[in-house]
N, C-alpha and C positions, 0 to 999 in steps of 0.2 A: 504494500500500500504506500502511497508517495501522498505526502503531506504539506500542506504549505503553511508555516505560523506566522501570524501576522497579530497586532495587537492595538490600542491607542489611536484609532482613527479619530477620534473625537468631532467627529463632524458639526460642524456650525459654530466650529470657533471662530474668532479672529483673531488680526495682527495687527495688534496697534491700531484698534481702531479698523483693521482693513477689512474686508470680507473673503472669508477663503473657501467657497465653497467648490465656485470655478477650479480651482488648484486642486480641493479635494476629491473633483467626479472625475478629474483626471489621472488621478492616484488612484484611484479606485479601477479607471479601467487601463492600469499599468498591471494591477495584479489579475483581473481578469486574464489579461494576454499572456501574464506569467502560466494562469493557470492551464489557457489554452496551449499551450508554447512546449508545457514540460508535462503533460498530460496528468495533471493535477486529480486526484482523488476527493481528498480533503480539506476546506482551507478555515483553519482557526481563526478567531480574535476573543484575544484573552484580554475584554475588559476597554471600557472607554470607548463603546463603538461612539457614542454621542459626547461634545461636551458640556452639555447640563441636562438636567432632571427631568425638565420642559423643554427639547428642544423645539425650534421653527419649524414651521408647516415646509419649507424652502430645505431645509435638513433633511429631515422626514425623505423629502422628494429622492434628496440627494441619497441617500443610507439607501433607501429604496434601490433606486437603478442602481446603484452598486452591487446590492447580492441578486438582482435580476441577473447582471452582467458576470458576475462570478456565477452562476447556477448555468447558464446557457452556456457558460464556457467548459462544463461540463463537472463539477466541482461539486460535492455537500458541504454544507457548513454549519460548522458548530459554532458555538458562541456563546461569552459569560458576560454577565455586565460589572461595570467597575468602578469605582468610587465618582465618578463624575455621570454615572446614568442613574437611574432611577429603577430600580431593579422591576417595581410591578405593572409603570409604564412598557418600558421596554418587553416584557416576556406578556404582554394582557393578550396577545394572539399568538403563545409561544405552540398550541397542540394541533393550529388550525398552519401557522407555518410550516411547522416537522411533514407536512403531510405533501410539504412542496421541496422539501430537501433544505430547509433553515431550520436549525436545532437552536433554541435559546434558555440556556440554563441559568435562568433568574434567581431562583429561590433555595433556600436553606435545604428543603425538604429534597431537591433533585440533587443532594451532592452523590449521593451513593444508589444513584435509579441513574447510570449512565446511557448516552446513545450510544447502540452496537451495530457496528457495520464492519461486513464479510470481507473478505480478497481470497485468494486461491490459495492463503494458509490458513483459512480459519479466521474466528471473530477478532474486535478489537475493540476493547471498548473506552469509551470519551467520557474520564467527568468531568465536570465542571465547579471550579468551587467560584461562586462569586465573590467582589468583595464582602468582608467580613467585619464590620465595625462591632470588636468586643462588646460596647454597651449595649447594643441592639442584635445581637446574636446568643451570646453566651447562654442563655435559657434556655433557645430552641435547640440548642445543641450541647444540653445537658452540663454542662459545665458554668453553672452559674455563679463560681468562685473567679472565673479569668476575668482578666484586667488588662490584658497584654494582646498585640495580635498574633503572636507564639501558640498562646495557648490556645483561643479559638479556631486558630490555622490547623495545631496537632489534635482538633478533636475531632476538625472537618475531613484528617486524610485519614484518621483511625477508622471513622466510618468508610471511607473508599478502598481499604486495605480491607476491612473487614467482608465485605462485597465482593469484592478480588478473588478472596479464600475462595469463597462460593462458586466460583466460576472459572473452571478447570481448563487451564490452558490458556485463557484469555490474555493478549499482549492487553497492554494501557498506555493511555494517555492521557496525563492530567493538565487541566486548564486553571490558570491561578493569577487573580489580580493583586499582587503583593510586592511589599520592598523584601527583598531576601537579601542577606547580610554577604557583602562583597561587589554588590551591583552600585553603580557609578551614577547618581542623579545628576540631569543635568539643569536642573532650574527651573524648566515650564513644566513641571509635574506640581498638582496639587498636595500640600501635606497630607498623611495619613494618619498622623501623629494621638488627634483625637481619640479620647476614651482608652490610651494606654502607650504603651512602648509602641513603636511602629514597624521596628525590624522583624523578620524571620528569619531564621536558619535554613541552609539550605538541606540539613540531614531530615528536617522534616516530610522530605517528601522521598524517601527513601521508599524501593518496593513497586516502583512503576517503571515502565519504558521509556518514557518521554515528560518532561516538563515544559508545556510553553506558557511562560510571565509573559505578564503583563503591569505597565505604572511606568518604568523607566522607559526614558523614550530614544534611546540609543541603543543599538543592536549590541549584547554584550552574551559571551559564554563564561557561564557560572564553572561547568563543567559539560562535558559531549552529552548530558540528556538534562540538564538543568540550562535554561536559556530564555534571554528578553532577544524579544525581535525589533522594538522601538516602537517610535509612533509613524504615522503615514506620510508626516511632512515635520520639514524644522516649525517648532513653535517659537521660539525665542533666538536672539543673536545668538547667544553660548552655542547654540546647535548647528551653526555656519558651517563649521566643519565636519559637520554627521554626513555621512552617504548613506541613503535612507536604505533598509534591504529587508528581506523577509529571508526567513530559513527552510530550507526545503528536506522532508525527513524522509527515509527511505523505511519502512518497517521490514523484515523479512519474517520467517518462518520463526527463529529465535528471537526475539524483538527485534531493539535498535539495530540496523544496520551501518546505514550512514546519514551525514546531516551536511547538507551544503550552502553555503550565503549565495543569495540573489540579490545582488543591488540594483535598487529602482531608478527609474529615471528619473532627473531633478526635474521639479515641472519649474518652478523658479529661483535663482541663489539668492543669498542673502550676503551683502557687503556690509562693512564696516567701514566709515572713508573720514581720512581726519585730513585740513587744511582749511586755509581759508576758504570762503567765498567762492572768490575768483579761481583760486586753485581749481577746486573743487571743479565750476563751471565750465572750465576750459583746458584742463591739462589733456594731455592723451592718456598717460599711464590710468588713469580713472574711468576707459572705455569700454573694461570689461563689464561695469556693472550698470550697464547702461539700461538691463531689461530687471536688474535685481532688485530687491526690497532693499533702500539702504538706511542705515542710519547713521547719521553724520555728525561729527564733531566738530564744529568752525572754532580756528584758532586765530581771528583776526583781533587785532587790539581792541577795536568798538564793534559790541553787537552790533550785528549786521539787521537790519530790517527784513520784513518781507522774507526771511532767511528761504522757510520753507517754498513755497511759489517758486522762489527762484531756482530750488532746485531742483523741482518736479518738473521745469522744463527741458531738464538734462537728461533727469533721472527720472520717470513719469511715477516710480514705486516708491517713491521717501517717503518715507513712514514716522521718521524720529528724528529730529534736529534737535541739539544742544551746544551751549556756546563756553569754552571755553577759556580764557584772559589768558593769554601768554604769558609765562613764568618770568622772569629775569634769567639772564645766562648765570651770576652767580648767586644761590640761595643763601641768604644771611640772615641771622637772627634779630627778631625783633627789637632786642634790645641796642644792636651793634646800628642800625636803623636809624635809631632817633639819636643815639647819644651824640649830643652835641648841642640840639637841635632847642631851639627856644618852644616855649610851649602852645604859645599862638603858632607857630608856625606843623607845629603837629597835628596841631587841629582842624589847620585850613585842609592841610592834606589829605585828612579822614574825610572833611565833607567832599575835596574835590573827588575823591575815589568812589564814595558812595550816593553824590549826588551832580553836585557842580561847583565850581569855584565858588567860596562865599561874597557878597559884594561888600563895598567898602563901610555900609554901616550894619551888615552882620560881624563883620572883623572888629569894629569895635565893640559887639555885644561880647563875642568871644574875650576879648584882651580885659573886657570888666569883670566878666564871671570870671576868667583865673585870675585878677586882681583880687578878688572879693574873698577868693578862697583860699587865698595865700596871706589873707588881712592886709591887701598891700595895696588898698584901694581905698576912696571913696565909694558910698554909696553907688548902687546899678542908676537908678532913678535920676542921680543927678549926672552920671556919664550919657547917659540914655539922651536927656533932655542938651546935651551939650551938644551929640553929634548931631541929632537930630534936627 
């Protein structure tokens, strides 16, 4: 049986404000082609197929054609939902789907009631654990002392092992939306933190064929049958450098046989560009990211106006402008700074920096109030009325 793990589509997110849904029906019919391409069996998503609880009607659309288009490309799919879905939304037509070749294992009760499907060795069977929020599980899953998501994780594979027993010869595959101890976050993953520890161990899932995670969103191996496949697309800068991929698993006769990376195609990059302005507007080195999401750093002495416009006609994707004030070539301490320096004239400097030069009868307010405070003045009121 030949497998495709895929995880974190999160559909109907955005970026910076963008709308990515365009990017994500394209992603989606990247792995269709994959599926058609490598004569795909199976194709998982372990967790975050949406990202919110409610996604849009425009979402909705989009998730939709995507398992239309993995199903016609020949493909079952299994699927768990994950801290960013809503477990009873997402699975409310999960026995009216399975009947069309979408498995969706929402709930507590389906951890150890797996989907089984044949190949020419014999069965295999798919659980699914969904996310697991210790507060709102640990009951239904007998363990009403956990605190941790350790624990209600080892009570959810206990029951899948126990099922296992039962079913003689059965290769496995477990589906798991979890942070497991040794996996790499990359920053547009929501915390999981809530209602206890957040980590799990990877010995937990000890006893099965295959693990495909789900939560991190970079393709990472824990070890050859424990493994994150990523999300669909970069969510954040930090992920610039992710080549987005899915894992292709080969089952045989003995289980795991082999497991191979597929890298997707990028549907758009994501830059980083620091310079001024004008740099920025006009250089060539700057050409590659001419179709990219960028976010840009201006290094001109004076905010630049209008920053953004101006550079969405280079760059039609800028998504994040920030401005940043050129350092001094040598950094020197504050104190090494002023010494010298009369104290009116420190003052002007702080306004000229965080406002504008003061004018000639704010300068005398200044030169009164540190008279005053240094007892080495006259009354404000009578200098007030003097400059005035």
């Amino acid at each position: 049986m030949r497998i495709l793990h895929t995880s974190d589509w999160h559909i109907g997110r955005t970026f910076h404000g963008v709308d990515l849904l365009a990017d994500q029906a394209a992603a989606l019919q990247s792995i269709a082609d994959v599926v058609a391409e490598r004569a795909i069996d199976v194709v998982l998503v372990a967790g975050d197929i949406y990202d919110r609880a409610i996604p849009s009607a425009d979402a909705i659309v989009v998730c939709n054609k995507g398992f239309e288009a993995i199903r016609q490309a020949g493909a079952t799919i299994v699927a768990t939902s994950g801290n960013h879905d809503s477990p009873a939304r997402l699975g409310a037509a999960s026995a009216f789907a399975a009947a069309g070749g979408l498995h969706l294992i929402t709930r507590i009760g389906q951890v150890d009631a797996p989907v089984v499907l044949d190949d020419e060795h014999g069965p295999v069977a798919f659980y699914g654990i969904p996310y697991l929020e210790p507060e709102t599980t640990r009951v239904e899953l007998d363990v009403p002392q956990a605190r941790s998501h350790a624990e209600v994780l080892d009570a959810a594979m206990d029951r899948i092992r126990m099922d296992l027993a039962r079913r003689d010869g059965h290769r496995s595959v477990v589906l798991a939306h979890a942070f497991v101890v040794g996996g790499d976050a990359s920053g547009s993953e929501r915390s999981i933190a809530v209602g206890g520890v957040e980590t799990v161990g990877g010995a937990a899932f000890h006893g099965v064929d295959y693990v495909a995670l789900g939560h991190l969103h970079s393709p990472q191996v824990l070890s050859d049958e424990l493994r994150y496949s990523g999300s669909l697309l970069p969510y954040s800068f930090a992920e610039r450098s992710h080549r987005k991929a899915v894992w292709i698993i080969e089952l045989d006769a003995a289980g795991l046989g082999s497991v191979r990376r597929c890298d997707l195609p990028t549907i758009r990059g994501l830059s980083q560009l620091t310079g001024t302005l004008e740099e920025l507007r006009t250089h060539a080195e700057f050409d590659t990211a001419s179709d990219h999401y960028v976010s840009a750093v201006l290094t001109d002495p004076v905010r630049p106006k209008d920053a953004l416009r101006l550079l969405q006609e280079r760059f039609p994707h800028t998504v994040h402008v920030e401005w940043k004030r050129p350092q001094c070539a040598e950094v020197t301490s504050y104190a090494s700074r002023v010494r010298g320096r009369a104290d009116v004239d420190i003052a002007r400097s702080f306004l000229a920096d965080v406002r504008s030069a003061p004018t000639e009868v704010e300068t005398h307010w200044l030169q009164a109030a540190l008279a005053a405070a240094t007892n080495d003045a006259e009354p404000l009121d009578a200098r007030w009325a003097e400059s005035a």
